[in-house]
N, C-alpha and C positions, 0 to 999 in steps of 0.2 A: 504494500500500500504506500505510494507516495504522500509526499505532503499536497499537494490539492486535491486529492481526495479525504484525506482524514480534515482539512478545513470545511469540507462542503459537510460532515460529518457536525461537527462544532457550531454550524451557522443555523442554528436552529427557529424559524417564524413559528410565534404562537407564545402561549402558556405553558407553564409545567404546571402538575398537577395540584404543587403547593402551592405556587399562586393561584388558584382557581378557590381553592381550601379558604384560605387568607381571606380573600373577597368577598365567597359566600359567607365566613362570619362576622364581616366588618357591614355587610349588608345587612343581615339579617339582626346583627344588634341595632342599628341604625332604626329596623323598621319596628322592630320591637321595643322602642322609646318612641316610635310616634304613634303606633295604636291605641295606647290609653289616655295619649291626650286628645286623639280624634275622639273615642266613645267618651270621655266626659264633655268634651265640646259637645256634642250632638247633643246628652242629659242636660246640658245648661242650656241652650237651646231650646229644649222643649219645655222646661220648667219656665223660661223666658215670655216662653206663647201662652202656657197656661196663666200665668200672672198676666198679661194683658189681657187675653179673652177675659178671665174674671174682674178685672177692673172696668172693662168695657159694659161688663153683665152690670157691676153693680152703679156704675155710674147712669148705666137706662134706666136703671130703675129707681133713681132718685130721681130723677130727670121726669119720667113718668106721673112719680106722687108731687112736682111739684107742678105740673096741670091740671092736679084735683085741687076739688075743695076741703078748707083745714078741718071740716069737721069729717070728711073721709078716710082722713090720715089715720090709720092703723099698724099696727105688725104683722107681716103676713111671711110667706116663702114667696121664693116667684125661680122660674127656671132658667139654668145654667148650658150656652151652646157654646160648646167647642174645648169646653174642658169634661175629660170622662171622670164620672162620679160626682161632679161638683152638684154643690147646694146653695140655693140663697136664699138668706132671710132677712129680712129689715125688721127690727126691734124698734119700737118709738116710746118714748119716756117723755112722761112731764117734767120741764125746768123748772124747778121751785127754788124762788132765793129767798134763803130763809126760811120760813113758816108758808109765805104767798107762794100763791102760784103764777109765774109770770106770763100767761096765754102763750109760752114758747112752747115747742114741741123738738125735743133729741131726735133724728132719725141715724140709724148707723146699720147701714146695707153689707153686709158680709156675705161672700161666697167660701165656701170650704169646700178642699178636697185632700186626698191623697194622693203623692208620687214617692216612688221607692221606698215607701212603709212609713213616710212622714208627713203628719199632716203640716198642710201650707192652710192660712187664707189671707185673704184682703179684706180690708173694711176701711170704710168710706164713711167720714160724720157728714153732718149738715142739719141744718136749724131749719124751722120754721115758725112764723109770726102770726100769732092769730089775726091781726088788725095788717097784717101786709108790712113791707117798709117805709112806705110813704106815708101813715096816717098814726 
């Protein structure tokens, strides 16, 4: 065997099988630190929507009772779209300063649900005047 055949011998294109080895672990750590930060992204994400939709839910529906009239105002439930299991209720309390009672009325609209075994909710105050603001 001469020397330009044992060179063409030595002039190898391509990988050896330890750089292949090398890569696929230096890849596969790489992607194995971005996978759990993609699925909590996505979980934050969707706990993001559901706290909107139910802000949106409970904000209609103050919105709602203040087109009624004040002696309508009550505590009721009212229904929850786009978040699964949620509930809404508005609770209303007389404002009493003091001993009097001030013709005001508490309204506090809360949606509840659960995501990953924990309950969330939102709630929403707002006042109403028996005699309105202008009188």
């Amino acid at each position: 065997m001469n020397l330009r055949q044992r060179r063409n011998f030595t002039n190898h294109n391509g990988f050896t099988l330890i750089e292949l080895l090398i890569t696929l672990i230096f890849f596969t750590a790489i992607i194995s630190g971005i996978i759990p930060l993609l699925t909590k992204a996505i979980s934050v994400n969707k706990n993001s929507k559901n706290k909107l939709y139910a802000y949106q839910a409970a904000s209609s529906e103050i919105e709602n009772m203040r087109n009624t009239d004040y002696d309508s105002i009550a505590s009721h439930n009212f229904s929850v779209s786009g978040v699964s299991g949620a509930q809404g209720t508005v609770t209303v309390t007389d404002v009493i300063d003091g001993s009097a009672q001030t013709g005001i009325l508490k309204a506090t609209a809360t949606v509840s649900w659960t995501f990953k075994d924990k309950n969330e909710n939102v709630d929403i105050v707002t006042y109403f005047a028996q005699k309105g603001m202008n009188q």
